[in-house]
N, C-alpha and C positions, 0 to 999 in steps of 0.2 A: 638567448632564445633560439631556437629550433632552425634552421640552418643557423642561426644566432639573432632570429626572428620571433622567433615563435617558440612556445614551451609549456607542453601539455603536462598535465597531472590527471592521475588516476589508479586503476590497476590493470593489469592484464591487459587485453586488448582493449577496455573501455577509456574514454577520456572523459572527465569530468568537470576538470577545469579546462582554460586554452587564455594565455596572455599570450597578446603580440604587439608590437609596435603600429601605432600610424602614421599613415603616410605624411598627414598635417602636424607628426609630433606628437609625443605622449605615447600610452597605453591605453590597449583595452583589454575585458577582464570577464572573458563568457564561463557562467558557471552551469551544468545541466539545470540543474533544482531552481536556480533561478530565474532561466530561462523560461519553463515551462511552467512555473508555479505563480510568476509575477511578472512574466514580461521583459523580461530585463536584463542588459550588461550594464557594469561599471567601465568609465572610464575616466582616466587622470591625466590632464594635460600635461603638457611640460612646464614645471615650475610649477605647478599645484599642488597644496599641501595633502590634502584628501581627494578621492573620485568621486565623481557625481555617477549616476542613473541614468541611463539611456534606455527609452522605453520601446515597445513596440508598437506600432499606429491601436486605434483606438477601438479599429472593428476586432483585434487579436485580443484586443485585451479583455473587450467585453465577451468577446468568446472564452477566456479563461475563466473569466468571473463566475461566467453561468456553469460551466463545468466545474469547475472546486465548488461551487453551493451546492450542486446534486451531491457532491462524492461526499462532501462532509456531512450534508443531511443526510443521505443513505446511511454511511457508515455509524449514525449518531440515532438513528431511530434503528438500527438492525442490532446494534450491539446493546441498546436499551431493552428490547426484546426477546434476543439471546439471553442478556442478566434473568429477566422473568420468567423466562422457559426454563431456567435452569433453578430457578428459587421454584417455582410449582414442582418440579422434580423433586427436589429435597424436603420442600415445605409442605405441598399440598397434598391432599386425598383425591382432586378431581382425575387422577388417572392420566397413564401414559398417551394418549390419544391428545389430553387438552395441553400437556407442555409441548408433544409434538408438534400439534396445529399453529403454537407462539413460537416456535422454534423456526418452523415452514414459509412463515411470514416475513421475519427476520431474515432467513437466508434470502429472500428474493429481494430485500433493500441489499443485503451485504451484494447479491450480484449487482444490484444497478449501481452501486459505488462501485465495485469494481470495475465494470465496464467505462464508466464514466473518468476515473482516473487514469484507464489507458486511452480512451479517447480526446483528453488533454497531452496525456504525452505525444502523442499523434499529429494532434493538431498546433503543438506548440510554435511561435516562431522560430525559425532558426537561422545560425548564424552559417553567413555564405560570403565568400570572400575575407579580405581582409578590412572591410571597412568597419568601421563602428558601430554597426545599427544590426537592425534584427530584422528579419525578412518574413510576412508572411504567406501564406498560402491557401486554396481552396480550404474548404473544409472537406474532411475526409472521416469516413466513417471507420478504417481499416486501413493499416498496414501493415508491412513484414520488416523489422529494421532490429534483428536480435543484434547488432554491436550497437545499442544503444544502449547504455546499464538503465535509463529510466523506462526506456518499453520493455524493455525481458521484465523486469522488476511488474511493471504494474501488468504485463501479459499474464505472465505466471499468478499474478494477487488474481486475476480475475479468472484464471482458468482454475484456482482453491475455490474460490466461487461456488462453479461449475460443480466442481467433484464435491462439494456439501451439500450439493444441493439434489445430488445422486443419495447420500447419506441421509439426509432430510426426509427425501420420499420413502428411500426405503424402512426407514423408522415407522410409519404407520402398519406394515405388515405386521399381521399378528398373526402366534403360534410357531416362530419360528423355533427351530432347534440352536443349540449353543455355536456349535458350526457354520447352520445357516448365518444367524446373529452377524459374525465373524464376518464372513466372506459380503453379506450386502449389508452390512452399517457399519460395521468398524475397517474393516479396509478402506473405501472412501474416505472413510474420516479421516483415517490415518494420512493416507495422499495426501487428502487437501490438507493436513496439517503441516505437512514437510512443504510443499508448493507455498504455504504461508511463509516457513521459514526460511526458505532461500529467497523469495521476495523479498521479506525486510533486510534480509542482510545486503542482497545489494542496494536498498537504500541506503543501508548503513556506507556499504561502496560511496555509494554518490555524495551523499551528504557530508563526507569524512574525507572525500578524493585517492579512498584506499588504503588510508593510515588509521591507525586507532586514535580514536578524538574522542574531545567533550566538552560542546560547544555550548556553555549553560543558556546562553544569550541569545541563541540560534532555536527561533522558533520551529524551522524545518526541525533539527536534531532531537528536540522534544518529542516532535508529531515521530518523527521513526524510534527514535527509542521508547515510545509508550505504546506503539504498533506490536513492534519486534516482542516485548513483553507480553501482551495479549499475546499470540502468538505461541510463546513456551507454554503459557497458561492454558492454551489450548491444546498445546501437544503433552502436558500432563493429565489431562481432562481425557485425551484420548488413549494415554497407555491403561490408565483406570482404567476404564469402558471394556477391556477385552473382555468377554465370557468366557469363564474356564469351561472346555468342554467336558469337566468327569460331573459337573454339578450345574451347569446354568447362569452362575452367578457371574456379577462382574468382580473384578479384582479388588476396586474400592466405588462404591457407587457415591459417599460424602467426597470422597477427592476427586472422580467424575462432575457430581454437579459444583462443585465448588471453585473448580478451576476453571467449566465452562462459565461460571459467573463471573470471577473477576475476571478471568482474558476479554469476557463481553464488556465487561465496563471498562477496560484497557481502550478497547475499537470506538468505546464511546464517549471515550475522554480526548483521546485524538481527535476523533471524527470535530468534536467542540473546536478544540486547536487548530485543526484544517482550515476550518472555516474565515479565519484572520490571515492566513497563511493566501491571500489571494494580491491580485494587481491594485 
């Protein structure tokens, strides 16, 4: 370990894991995702077969609790809503105005799950020194800490947010040209679709400590790899969507609403998973 103490795992400049020795003997074993998602290091004494759980005090925890309930409700009624928006598209005659307004709806849970999930990354405990335990702190509405792969990750999920929710409003505009179309609905989309996908992959970063894994057992690896899924689903959903400027039309308007529906029910099957994924 690290002067032959310590030994981080991750990628690039982020670390994800961190073992190190303690001073009383044994190991301990901070992981990001566990940290922020549950409160918690492992750590193994000396001569102990297995490690135990070392938690964070009680006021941290119940603050992560209430923040993974928003984010996985959020994400689990917006991406229910998204599926609908997107089956009235396909399915219904009541016209582009009423999937948009289900659509419009959804986006503003999808933002309050976003925000909510970089506000636990934020407020998560963290580890400080080399002791065992988990330190926490004020509650904080905001920070800046981009070499953290779990706040870039849920920054960026919640600034996709934002930019769908530019795409969103501007969806209500009617009479636009195929160009217009372009430049204020699908651009947007498109952004926040890539902002979706570098999000989950540095979940994937975090969760995986950098290597490619596949962790059947690992309920975090679920919730990111059925995230990251919605996600492609959604960036198929928005290469459809382009309007060919010689005609109006979209490329494929069945594999537009079709991909916005399962990528919805992807956000919504997670958002379910999240919800156990707490302290």
């Amino acid at each position: 370990m690290g002067h032959s103490e310590e030994r981080a795992e991750g990628a690039g400049p982020f670390i994800t894991r961190l073992t190190w020795r303690l001073e009383e003997g044994g190991t301990a074993v901070w992981e990001s995702r566990a940290a922020r998602k549950r409160g918690t290091l492992a750590v193994r004494p000396t001569g102990a077969a297995e490690s135990s759980e070392r938690r964070a005090d009680s006021a941290a925890l119940a603050r992560l609790r209430r923040l993974n309930s928003l984010a996985a409700g959020s994400f689990t009624i917006g991406g229910l809503l998204f599926a609908a928006g997107a089956a009235l598209a396909q399915f219904s005659t009541a016209g582009p105005i009423v999937s948009a307004t289900v659509y419009f709806i959804g986006g503003v849970f999808f933002t309050l799950g976003g925000y909510a999930s970089l506000a636990q990354t934020i407020n998560a405990p963290r580890r400080e020194g080399t002791a065992g335990e988990l330190t926490t702190h004020a509650f904080r509405w905001w920070s800046y800490e981009p070499g953290r792969v779990d706040w870039l990750s849920t920054f960026l999920l919640f600034q996709g947010t934002l930019v769908f929710g530019v795409n969103l409003l501007d969806s209500f505009l009617q009479g636009l040209t195929a160009r217009q179309t372009n430049r204020l609905v699908w651009t947007p989309d498109m952004i926040g679709c890539v902002l979706f996908l570098v999000s989950g992959h540095l979940a994937v970063i975090e969760v995986c400590h950098g290597r490619p894994c596949f962790h059947r057992r690992s309920l975090g690896w679920w919730i990111v790899a059925v995230n990251q899924l919605g996600s492609a689903l959604f960036m198929v959903s928005a290469l459809a969507a382009f309007s060919r400027p010689a005609t109006g039309s979209l490329v494929n308007v069945g594999v537009a609403n079709w991909g916005t529906l399962t990528g919805a029910l992807c956000f919504a099957v997670a958002g379910v998973l999240q919800a156990r994924e707490r302290p």
